[in-house]
C-alpha positions in Angstrom: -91.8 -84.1 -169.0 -95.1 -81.7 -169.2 -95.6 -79.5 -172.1 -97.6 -76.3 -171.8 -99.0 -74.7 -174.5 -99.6 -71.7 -175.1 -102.5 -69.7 -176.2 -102.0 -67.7 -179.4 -101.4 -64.1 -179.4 -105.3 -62.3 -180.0 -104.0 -60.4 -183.5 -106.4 -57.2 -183.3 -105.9 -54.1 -184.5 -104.5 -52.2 -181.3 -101.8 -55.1 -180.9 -101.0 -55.0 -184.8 -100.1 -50.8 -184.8 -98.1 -51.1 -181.7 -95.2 -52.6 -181.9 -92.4 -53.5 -179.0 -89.7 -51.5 -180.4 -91.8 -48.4 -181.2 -93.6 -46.4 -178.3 -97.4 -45.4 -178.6 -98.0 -42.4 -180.1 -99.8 -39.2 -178.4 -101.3 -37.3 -181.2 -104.7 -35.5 -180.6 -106.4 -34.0 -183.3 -106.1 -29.9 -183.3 -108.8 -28.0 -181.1 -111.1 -25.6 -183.0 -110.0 -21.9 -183.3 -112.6 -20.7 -180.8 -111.7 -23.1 -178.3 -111.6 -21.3 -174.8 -108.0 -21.4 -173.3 -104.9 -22.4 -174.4 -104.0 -24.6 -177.1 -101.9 -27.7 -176.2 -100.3 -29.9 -178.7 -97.6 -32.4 -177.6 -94.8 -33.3 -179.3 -96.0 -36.7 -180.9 -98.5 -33.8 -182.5 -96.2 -31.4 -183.7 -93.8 -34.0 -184.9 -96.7 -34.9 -187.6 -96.1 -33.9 -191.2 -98.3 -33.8 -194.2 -99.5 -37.4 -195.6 -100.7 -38.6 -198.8 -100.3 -37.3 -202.0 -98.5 -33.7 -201.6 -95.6 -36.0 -200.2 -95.6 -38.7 -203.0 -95.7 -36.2 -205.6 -92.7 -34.3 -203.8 -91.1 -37.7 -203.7 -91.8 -38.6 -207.0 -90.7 -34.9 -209.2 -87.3 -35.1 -206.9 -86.7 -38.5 -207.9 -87.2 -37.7 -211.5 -85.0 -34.2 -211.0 -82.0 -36.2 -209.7 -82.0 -39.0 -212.3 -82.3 -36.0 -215.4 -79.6 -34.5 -213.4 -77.7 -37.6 -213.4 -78.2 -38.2 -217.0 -77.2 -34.7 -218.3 -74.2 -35.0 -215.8 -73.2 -38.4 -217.7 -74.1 -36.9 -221.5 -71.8 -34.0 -220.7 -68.9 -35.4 -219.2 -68.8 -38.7 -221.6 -68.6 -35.9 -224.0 -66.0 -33.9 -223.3 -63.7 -37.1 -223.5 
């Protein structure tokens, strides 16, 4: 019985990002404003929302809004028992 190995998968960065069960991505970065012509942006583009930290902080303040709600829900109605 012969045995054939194999060589390992070359782990670079392209190959790490793209994964099987997700498609590539088509986003282009936007042209300038005095670009001649029309402006094209793909969907992959306009799917894009804002990163970083206005989203964290959104994230975060909604979190801590639905927990005080949560509490003052509990306070009040383990009150008015």
């Amino acid at each position: 019985m012969t045995t054939i190995l194999r060589k390992p998968p070359d782990r670079t960065k392209d190959q790490r990002s793209q994964s099987s069960f997700v498609e590539p991505d088509n986003i282009r970065t936007p042209p300038s404003e005095a670009a001649p012509g029309p402006q094209i942006i793909t969907t992959d583009t306009a799917r894009q929302g804002p990163a970083g930290f206005p989203v964290l902080f959104v994230l975060i303040v909604s979190l801590a809004a639905a927990v005080v709600a949560l509490g003052l829900y509990t306070v009040l109605w383990t009150s008015a028992l």
